[in-house]
C-alpha positions in Angstrom: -26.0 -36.5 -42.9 -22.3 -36.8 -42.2 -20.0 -39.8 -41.8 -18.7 -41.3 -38.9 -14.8 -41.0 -37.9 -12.7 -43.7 -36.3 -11.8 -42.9 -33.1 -8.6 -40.4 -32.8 -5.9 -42.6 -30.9 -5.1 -39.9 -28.7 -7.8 -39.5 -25.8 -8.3 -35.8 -25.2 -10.9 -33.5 -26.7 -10.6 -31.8 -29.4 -12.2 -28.2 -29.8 -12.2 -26.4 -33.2 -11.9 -22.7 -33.2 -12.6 -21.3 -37.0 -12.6 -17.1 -37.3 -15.0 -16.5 -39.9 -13.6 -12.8 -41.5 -12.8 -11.9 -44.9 -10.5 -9.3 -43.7 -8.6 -11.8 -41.3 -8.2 -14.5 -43.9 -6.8 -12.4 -46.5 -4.4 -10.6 -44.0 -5.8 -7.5 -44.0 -7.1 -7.5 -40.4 -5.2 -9.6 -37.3 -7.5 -12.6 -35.8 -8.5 -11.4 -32.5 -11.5 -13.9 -32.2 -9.8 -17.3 -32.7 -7.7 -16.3 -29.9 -9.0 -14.7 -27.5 -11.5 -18.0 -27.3 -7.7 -20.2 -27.4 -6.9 -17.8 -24.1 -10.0 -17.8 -22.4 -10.4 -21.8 -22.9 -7.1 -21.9 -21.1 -8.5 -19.8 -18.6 -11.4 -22.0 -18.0 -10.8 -25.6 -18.6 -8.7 -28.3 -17.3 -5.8 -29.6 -19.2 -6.4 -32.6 -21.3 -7.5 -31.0 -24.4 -6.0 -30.3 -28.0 -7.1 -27.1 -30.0 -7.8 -27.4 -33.7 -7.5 -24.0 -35.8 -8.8 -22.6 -38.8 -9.4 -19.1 -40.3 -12.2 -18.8 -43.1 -13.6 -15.9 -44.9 -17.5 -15.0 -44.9 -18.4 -17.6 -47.3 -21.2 -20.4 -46.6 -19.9 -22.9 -48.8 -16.3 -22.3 -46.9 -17.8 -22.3 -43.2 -20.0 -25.5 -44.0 -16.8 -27.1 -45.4 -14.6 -26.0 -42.4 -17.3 -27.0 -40.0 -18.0 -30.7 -41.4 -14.0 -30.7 -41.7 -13.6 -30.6 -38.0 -16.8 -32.3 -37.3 -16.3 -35.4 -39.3 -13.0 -35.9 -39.8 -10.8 -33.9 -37.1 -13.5 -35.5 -34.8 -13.9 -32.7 -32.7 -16.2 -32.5 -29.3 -16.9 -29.5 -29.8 -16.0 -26.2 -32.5 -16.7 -22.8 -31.6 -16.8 -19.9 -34.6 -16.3 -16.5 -33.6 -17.5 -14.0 -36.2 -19.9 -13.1 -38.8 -22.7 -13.3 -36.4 -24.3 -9.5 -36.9 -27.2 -8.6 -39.6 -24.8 -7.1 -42.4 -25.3 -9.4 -45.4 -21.8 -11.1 -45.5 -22.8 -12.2 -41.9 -23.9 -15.9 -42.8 -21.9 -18.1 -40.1 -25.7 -18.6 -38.7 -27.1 -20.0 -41.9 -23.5 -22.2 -42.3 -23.8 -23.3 -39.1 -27.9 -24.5 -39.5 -26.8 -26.3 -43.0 -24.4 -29.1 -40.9 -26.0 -29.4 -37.8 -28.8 -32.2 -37.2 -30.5 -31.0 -34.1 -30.8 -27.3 -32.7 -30.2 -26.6 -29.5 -31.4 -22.4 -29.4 -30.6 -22.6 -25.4 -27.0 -21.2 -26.3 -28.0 -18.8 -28.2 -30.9 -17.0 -26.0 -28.1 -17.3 -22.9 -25.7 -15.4 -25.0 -28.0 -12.7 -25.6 -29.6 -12.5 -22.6 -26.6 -12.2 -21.3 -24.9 -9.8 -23.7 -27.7 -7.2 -23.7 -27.1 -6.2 -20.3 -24.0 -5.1 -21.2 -24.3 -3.6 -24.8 -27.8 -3.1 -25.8 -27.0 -3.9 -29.9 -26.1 -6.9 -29.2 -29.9 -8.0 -29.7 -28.7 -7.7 -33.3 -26.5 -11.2 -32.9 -27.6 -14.3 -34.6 -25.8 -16.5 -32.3 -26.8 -20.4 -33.1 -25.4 -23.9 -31.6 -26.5 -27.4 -32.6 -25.4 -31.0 -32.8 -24.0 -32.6 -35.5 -22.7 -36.4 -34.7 -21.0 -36.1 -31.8 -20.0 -32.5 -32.3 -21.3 -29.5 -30.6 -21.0 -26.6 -33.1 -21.5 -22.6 -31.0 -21.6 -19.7 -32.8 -19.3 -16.9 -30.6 -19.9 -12.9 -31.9 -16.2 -11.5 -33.0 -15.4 -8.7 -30.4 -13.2 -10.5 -27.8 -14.9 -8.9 -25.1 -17.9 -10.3 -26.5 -16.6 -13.6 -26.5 -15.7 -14.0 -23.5 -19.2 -13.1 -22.0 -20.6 -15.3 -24.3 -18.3 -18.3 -23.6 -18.5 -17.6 -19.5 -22.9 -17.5 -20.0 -22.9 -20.9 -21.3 -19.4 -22.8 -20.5 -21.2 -24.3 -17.7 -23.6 -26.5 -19.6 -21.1 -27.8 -22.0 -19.6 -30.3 -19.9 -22.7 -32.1 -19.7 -23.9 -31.1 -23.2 -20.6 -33.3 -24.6 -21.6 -36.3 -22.3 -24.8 -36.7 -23.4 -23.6 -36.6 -26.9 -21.2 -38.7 -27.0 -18.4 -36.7 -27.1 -15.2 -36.4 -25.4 -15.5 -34.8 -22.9 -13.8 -31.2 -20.9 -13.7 -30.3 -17.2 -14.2 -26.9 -15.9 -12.1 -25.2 -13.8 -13.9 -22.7 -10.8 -12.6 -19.7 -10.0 -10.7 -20.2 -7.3 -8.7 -23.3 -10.2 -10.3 -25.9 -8.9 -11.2 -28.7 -11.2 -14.8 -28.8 -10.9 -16.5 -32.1 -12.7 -20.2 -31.5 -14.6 
């Protein structure tokens, strides 16, 4: 189980982005993931949240760390990953991600697929996952930034009212047209 956080004084959400690439976090390779989901947030939601960053390589002990990190002690509403979702064998954000979480919630993931499919047929190959932990909703995001921003536009509606009945701090969407639309 985890541990409980004392409140953060400062009201808004916060949502933890963590890149999961070996290349990216030794330098090798420029982080494309963590912010095209920073841009595409801002894109999306309505001011009146903070973004917490982090940039790990393909190691389960140093996802579950980061993940728990944010979870527990950054006290975040919500924490998205982006990367090391495929089948090769250094993929294991999935199996990070199932270690911290206490309930499953494998809706995310079959809306991401279903809806990434349509577009590019290998992306039946992505393990995404999402689940609780606390008050936290953890969703694994693939790593292409195209990819992530299907992903984040199939299930972005059902956040909102995900993080409410968690207990979380909670976000408001923004509609196309910019206006503020409340879940």
């Amino acid at each position: 189980m985890h541990s409980e956080t004392e409140p953060d004084s400062d009201s808004r959400a916060i949502i933890g982005i963590v890149t999961v690439s070996d290349r990216a976090s030794r330098g090798e390779y420029e982080d494309r993931g963590g912010p095209a989901v920073k841009d595409h947030l801002a894109t999306r939601l309505a001011p009146g949240f903070r973004i917490e960053t982090r940039l790990v390589p393909d190691e389960t002990a140093e996802i579950e760390r980061v993940l728990c990190e944010l979870a527990d002690r950054v006290g975040c509403a919500w924490v998205i990953t982006t990367g090391g979702t495929g089948p090769a064998p250094r993929d294991v954000t999935p199996e990070a991600t199932r270690a911290v979480y206490e309930r499953a919630l494998p809706g995310f993931g079959e809306r991401m697929r279903a809806v990434s499919v349509e577009r590019v047929p290998t992306s039946i190959l992505s393990r995404q996952e999402a689940g609780v932990r606390g008050r936290t909703l953890i969703l694994n995001l693939p790593g292409s930034p195209k990819a992530i921003i299907d992903c984040l536009d199939a299930v972005l509606p059902a956040v909102p009212h995900c993080l409410e009945l968690i207990g979380a701090r909670e976000i408001t969407l923004i509609d196309g047209s910019g206006t503020i639309r409340h879940e």
